[in-house]
N, C-alpha and C positions, 0 to 999 in steps of 0.2 A: 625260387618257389613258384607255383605253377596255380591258376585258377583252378578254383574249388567248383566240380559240377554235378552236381546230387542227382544222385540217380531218381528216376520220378516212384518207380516202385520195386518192391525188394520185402522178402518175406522175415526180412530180421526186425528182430524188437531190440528194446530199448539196451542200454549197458551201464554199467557205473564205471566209476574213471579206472583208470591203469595207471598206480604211481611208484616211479624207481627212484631211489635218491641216490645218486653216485657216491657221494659217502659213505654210504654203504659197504661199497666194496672197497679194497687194498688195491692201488695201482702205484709202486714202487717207482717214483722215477728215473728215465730212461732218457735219452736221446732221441730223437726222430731218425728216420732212417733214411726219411724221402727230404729233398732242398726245395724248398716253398718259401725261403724267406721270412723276415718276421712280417704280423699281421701289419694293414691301414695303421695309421697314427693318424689321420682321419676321424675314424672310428670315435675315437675318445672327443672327440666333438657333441657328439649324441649321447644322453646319459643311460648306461646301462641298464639300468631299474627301471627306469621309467618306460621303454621300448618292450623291455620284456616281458611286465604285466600290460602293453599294449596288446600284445601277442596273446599274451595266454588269454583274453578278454575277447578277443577275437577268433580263437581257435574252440574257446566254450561255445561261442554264438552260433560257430559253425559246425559243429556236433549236438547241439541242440536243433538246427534247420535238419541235419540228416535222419537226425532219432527222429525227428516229428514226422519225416517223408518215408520212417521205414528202412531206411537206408545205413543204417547203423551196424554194423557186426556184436553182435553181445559175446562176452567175456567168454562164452563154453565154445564160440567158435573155434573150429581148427585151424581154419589162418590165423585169426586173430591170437592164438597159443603161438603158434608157427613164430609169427612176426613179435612177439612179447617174448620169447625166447632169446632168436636172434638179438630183439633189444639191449636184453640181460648177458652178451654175451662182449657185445660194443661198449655200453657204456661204461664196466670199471674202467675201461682206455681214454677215457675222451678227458679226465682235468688237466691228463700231461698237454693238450692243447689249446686248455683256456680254466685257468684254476676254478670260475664260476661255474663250471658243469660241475663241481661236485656239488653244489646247493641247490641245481637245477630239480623241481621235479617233474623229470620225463614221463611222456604219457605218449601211449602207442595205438592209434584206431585203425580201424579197416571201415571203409565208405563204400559201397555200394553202387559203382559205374564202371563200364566199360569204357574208359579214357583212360589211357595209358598213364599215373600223375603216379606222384608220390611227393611229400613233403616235410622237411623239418623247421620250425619257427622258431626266433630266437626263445631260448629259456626252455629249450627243448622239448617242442611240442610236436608229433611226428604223425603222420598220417597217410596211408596207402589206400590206393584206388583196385576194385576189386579189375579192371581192367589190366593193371601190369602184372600180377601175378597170372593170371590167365592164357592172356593173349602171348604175354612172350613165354609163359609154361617158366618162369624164372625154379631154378632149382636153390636149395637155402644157400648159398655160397654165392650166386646172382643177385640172391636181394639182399643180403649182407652188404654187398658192394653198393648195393641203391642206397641201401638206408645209410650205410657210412659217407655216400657223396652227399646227401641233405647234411647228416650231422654236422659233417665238416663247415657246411656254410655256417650253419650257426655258431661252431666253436671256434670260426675264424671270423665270424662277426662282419660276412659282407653285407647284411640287411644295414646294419647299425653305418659301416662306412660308406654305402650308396647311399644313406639319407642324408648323410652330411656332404657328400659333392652335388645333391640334388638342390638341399640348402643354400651352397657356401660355406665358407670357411670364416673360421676367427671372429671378427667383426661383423661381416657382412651375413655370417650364419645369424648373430644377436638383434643387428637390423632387421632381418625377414622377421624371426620370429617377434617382434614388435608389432612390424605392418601386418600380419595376421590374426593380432591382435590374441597370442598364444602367450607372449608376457615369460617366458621362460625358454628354454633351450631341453627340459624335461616335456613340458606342456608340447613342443614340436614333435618328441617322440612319440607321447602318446594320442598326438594324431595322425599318424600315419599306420595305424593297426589298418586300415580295410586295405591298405596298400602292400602291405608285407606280401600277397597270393598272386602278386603280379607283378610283383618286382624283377627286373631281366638282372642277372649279373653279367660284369666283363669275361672276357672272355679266361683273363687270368685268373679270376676267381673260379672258373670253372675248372680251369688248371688244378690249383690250389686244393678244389673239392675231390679231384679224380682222387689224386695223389693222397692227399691226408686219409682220405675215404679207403684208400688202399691200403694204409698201415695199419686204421683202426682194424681192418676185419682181415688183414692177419694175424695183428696181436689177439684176434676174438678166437683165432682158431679155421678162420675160412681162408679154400682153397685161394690164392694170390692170381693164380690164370682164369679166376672165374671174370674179371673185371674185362678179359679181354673177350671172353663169351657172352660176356652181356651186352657188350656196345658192338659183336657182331650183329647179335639179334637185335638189336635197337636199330641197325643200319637197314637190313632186312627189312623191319618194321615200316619201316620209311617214316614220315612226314607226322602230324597229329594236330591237329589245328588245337590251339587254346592248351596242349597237354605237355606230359613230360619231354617229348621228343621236340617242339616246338622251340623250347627253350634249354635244350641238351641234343643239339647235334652231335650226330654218330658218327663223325668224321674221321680217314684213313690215321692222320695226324694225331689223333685220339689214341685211339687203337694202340699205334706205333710207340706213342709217350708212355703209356701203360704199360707194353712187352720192355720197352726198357727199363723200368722201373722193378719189376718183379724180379730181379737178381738183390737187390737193395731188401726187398723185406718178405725174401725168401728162409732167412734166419729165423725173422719172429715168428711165422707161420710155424717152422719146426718146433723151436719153442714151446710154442702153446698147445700143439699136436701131443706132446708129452709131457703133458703136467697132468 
């Protein structure tokens, strides 16, 4: 997840929230199509609840700062339909990744900056910079791919397992949160909400987010070679101090792991083409 940076002025007013319950929909389970492994056992160190209303706690205060700057997209926006769409089209896929998205309630914004960002928070809190849609001219099969590489972090829970190797492990997690005087292993999660927008993942996690990101949006119905058009324009793009490209290099390696991958979940794409 990438720092949050509000744009100073922007002629949008205010919005009210945007809420999906993945319950909602019917998602039959299936197999994965892509090899990611199972998620941290890390992870389960940090308690799930307590993280994820850190987030959503976090993610209010920060759409409160943009609505008060102006910076908001309201609900009759056409990206903001555009991108609540695509939302609606990812999320029945995501419980087969982590049974708690189907309780999650998803919320989809558009923020008001030219920086290239885009973000998903655990508990599924999702948010686009008017920057990436723009600058890279993303077509809806390119941001499907963005927004399913956030999702994935969160329905693979690397927030929740980088705080727990930032922590410690076992014991020595219980110890810290004592000396912090946090008295809990929940009480740790829910201090680390200002921290979740600047969190760097490993490098495998980012693996992990191509990949899973790749299945959801073609079980969504989006084109599987778009993934590979979006991290050329991302390469293109070059550099982005503080933004999405900052902390998602567009590297050849990239690239190459994705064209392999798309023979793999070139099925579910047909799939969903004809339903």
């Amino acid at each position: 997840m990438c720092q949050l940076c509000l744009a100073k002025s922007s002629h949008w007013a205010s919005r009210r929230g945007f809420l999906l319950t993945a319950g909602a929909f019917a998602a039959a389970p299936a197999l994965a199509q892509v090899d990611v492994g199972a998620p941290s056992r890390l992870r389960t160190l940090v308690p799930a609840d307590e993280l994820e209303v850190a987030a959503a706690q976090q993610y209010t205060q920060m759409m409160r700062e943009a609505q008060g700057k102006q910076a908001l997209a309201p609900e009759s926006h056409a990206q903001v339909q555009r991108l609540r769409a695509i939302a609606g089209r990812l999320i029945p896929h995501t419980p087969r990744w982590n049974e708690r998205a189907a309780k999650w309630r998803w919320e989809v914004n558009l923020i008001g900056s030219q920086q290239i960002n885009a973000f998903c928070m655990p508990g599924g809190k999702i948010a686009f910079f008017t920057g990436i849609l723009s600058k890279l001219e993303l077509t809806d099969d390119e941001a499907a791919m963005i927004m399913g590489h956030e999702m994935a972090h969160a329905l693979r829970e690397h927030a929740r397992a980088r705080i727990a190797k930032s922590q410690g492990t076992g014991a020595a997690l219980s110890i810290g949160a004592q000396i912090l005087g946090l008295g809990s292993l929940g009480e740790v999660a829910a201090g680390v909400g200002t921290q979740l927008l600047t969190m760097k993942f490993s490098r495998d996690d980012e693996i992990e987010a191509d990949l899973v990101g790749l299945e959801l949006a073609a079980r969504g119905g989006f084109r599987p070679d778009a993934s590979v058009s979006l991290w050329e324009k991302m390469a293109k793009a070059g550099g982005g101090k503080g933004g999405f490209l900052s902390t998602h290099p567009a590297g050849t390696d990239r690239i190459q792991r994705l064209r392999e991958n798309l023979p793999k979940v070139a099925g579910l794409y047909q799939q969903a083409v004809r339903r």
